[in-house]
Each structure stands twice: as C-alpha cells, then as structure tokens.
N, C-alpha and C positions, 0 to 999 in steps of 0.2 A: 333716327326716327324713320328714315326711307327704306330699311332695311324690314321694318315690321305691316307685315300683310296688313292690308285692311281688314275689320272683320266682317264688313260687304262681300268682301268677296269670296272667302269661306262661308259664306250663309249662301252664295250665289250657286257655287259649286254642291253644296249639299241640297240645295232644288233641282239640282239636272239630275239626282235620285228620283224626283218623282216623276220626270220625263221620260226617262228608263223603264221605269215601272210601268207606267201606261204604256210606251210603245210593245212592249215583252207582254201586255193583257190582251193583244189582237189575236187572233187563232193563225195558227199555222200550217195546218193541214195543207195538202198542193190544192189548186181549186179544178182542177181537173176529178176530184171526189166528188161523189154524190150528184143530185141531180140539178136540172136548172134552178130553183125554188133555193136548193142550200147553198150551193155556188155562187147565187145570186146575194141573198145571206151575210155569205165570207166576204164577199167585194166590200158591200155596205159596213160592216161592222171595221172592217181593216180600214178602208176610208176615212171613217167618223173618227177612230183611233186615233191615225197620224193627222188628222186635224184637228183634235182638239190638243194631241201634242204638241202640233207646230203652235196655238193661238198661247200653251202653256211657257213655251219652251220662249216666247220674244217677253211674254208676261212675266217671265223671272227676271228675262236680261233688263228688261225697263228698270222693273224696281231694283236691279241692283247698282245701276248708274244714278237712280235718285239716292238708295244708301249709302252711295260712297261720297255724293256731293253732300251728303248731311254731315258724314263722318269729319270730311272737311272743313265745314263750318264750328263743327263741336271743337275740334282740335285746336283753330285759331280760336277761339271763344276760351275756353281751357288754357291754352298757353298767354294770351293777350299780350302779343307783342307790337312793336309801335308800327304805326301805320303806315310806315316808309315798306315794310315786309309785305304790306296789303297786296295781289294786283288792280292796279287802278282801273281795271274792267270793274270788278267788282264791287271796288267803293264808287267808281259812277252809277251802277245799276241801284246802290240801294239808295244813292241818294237821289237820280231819276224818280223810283217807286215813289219817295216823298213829294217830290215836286207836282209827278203828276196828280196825286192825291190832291195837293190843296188847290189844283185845278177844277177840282170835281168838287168843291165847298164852296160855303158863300159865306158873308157876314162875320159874326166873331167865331164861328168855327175856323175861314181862312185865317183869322188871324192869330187863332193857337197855334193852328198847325205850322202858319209860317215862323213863328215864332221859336218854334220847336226845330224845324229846317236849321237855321242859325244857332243855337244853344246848343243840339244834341249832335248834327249832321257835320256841322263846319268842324268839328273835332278832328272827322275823317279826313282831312288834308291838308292835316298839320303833321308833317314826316315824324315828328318825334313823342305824338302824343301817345301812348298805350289807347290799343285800340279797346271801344268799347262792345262789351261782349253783348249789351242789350241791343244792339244796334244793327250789328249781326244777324241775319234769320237766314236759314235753311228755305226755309219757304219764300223765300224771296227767288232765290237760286233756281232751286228745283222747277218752279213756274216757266224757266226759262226753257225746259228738258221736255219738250211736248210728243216727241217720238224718238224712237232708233234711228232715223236717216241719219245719214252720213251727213249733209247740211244741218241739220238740228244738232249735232255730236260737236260737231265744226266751229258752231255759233257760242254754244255753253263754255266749251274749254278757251274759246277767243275772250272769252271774260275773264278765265286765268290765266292770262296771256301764256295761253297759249296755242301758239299759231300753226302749228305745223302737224295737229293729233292725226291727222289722216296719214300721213306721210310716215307717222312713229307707226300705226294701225298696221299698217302696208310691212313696214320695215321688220314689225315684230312678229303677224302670222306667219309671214312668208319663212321666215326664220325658224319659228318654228314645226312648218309642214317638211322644212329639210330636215330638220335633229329627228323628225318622228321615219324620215325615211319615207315619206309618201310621194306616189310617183306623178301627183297631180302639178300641174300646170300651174304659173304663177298668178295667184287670186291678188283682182285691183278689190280691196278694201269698200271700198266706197258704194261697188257695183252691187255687190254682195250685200250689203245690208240694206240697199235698196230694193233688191231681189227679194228679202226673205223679208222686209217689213211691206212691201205690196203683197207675198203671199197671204201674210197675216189677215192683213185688213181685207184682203177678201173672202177668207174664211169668215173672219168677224161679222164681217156684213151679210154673211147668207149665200153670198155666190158657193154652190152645190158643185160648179163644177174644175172649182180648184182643188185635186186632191194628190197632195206631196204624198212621197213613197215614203219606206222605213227608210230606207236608204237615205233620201234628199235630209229629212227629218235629224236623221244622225249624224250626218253630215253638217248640218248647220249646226247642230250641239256642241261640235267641236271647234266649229269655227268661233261659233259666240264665245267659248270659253276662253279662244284665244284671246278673241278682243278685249272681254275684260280683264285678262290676267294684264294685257298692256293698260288699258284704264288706268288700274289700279297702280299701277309700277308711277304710271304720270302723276295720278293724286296724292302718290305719297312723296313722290319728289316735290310738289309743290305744298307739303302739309311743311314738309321740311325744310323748303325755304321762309313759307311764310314765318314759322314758329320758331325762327333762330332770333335770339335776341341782339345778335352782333349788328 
C-alpha cells in the first residue's frame, strides 16, 4: 500500500500548472524599452504576477497537505483495522474534540454527549476493537493544519507519531537538490518554509512592498514539490501501518 502515490499529491503537482502559467503571463520585454510611464507599467504588472503566484503557489501546497491528511483518514475508515494500528496521537485528539465539547453543554445535552463519550469513544482504546469508521473525521484532523510553518507541520504529524517529519523534510529535499545536480547550498527545511509562508501572508495582507522575483517564485515551486513529495512517502507509510491488520 506504501508503494502507491497518493492521489493529493498528483492533484498537487497538476496545480503547479497553473502556477507556471501565470508566472509565463508577465511580459518579457527588457524594461529598459519604452518610456518611464510603460516601464513603469512592466514593473507593476511583473510584480502583481509573482505575487499573486507566490499567494497561489502556498494556496495549492495548504490544500494539498489537508488532502493527504483526508486521504489518511478515508483509508483507515475503508480498511478499519483495530485500534492497537491507530496512532494514539490521534485517538487522543478525537476523543479530547469530545470532551471538550460536553464542556461547552449543560443539563441533559451534557449528559448525551457524556454518555456518548463512554459508548462510542471508549471503543478507541481497547487495542483489539476494529476501529470505528464513524468516529473518525478528517475534519477533526485537518482543524489541527492552520498553516505551512514548519511548527504547525511539526505538531500535526506528532499526532501521527510522528516525531521526526522536519528532520525526514531536511533529509529528503536535500537529497534531492543533489540527484537534480543543483549547485545550491544546503536548505534547513524549516527556515525555508518559514520564509516563503511569511512572504505569503504579506502579500495576503496588502504589504505592496513584498515583491518575490520569477526566479524566488520558481524556486519555491520546487522546493514545495519537494516537500510534499516527502509528505506524501510519510502518509503512506503511516496509511500502511495503520491499515495492516497483523
């Protein structure tokens, strides 16, 4: 099962076509043509371009790390294997979402829902019960993924125990900036996605005077693809543990 792509991530990769596309719609001409007024013009237009590529280009990577963490939850949902296969990140988190809930109730609503807590919940940690697929939500998950940082990346996968994604992050771009032959410098993982999701959110907000190059722009593209292509190698190693029934 670890062997087969997610299909997050081939949906992920067919959006950095339309990242391409808009940076390849800026004009090209040198800006040394024509006069101040169209010069001025070319600036403006190439600017707007790689930024609303850069605010596109984090806008695909988001949603492709919530697609894979859905993928994840479909796949254990589909297989429902027992819950000793769970990571107990996970089955804390959804039974947490419960608890706090019948915190925020009074009267006989607390006492369905606590009631529910023990009926439906306590399933979840009993090693050999077949997990239940209602119980499960994507949405539950996903809530955890509030941005690209490296800390927010860090915190989700610690729910799938696992503990070390930045370090795998690190081990697998780098890896592959050598098979590609590129003569850059060893990229810390963590700096980098702190870098390009503070560029974002200032484009986002209206700061005018953040404006990435094609160059910077394409450059991140490659990078993000890296990162999710390891993402993805992680999610399906853990779709493949969870879903063993041994």
């Amino acid at each position: 099962m670890a062997d087969i792509p997610l299909g997050s991530l081939s949906e992920f990769i067919d959006s950095l076509n339309e990242v391409e596309t808009l940076l390849a719609a800026a004009p090209s001409q040198p800006l040394g043509e024509g006069g101040i007024t169209i010069q001025s013009q070319h600036r403006d237009l190439v600017n707007a371009v790689n930024r609303s590529a850069m605010v596109m280009l984090v806008s695909h990577f988001e949603g492709f790390v919530k697609s894979a963490l859905t993928e994840l939850i479909d796949e254990i949902c589909e297989a429902q294997p027992p819950t000793r296969r769970i990571p107990e990140g996970l089955l804390e988190l959804h039974t947490r979402e419960r608890i706090q809930e019948i915190f925020g109730t009074t009267g006989s609503d607390r006492i369905h829902k606590t009631r529910k807590l023990f009926s439906a919940y306590a399933p979840l940690w009993d090693a050999n019960r077949t997990i239940n697929p209602r119980i499960l939500s994507a949405r539950v998950l996903i809530r955890q993924f509030t941005s690209a940082r490296p800390e927010v990346l860090d915190s989700v996968f610690s729910i799938l125990d696992v503990q070390d994604i930045l370090t795998q992050m690190d081990t697998y771009v780098n890896q592959a900036i050598s098979s590609r032959g590129d003569d850059a410098t060893r990229i810390k993982v963590s700096v980098k996605l702190e870098e390009i999701v503070n560029r974002r959110n200032k484009i986002a907000h209206g700061d005018r005077s953040e404006k990435p190059t094609r160059f910077e722009v394409e450059g991140y593209l490659v990078f993000l693809k890296d990162v999710a292509e390891c993402l993805s190698t992680v999610l399906q190693q853990t779709i493949s543990r969870c879903c063993s029934l041994r």
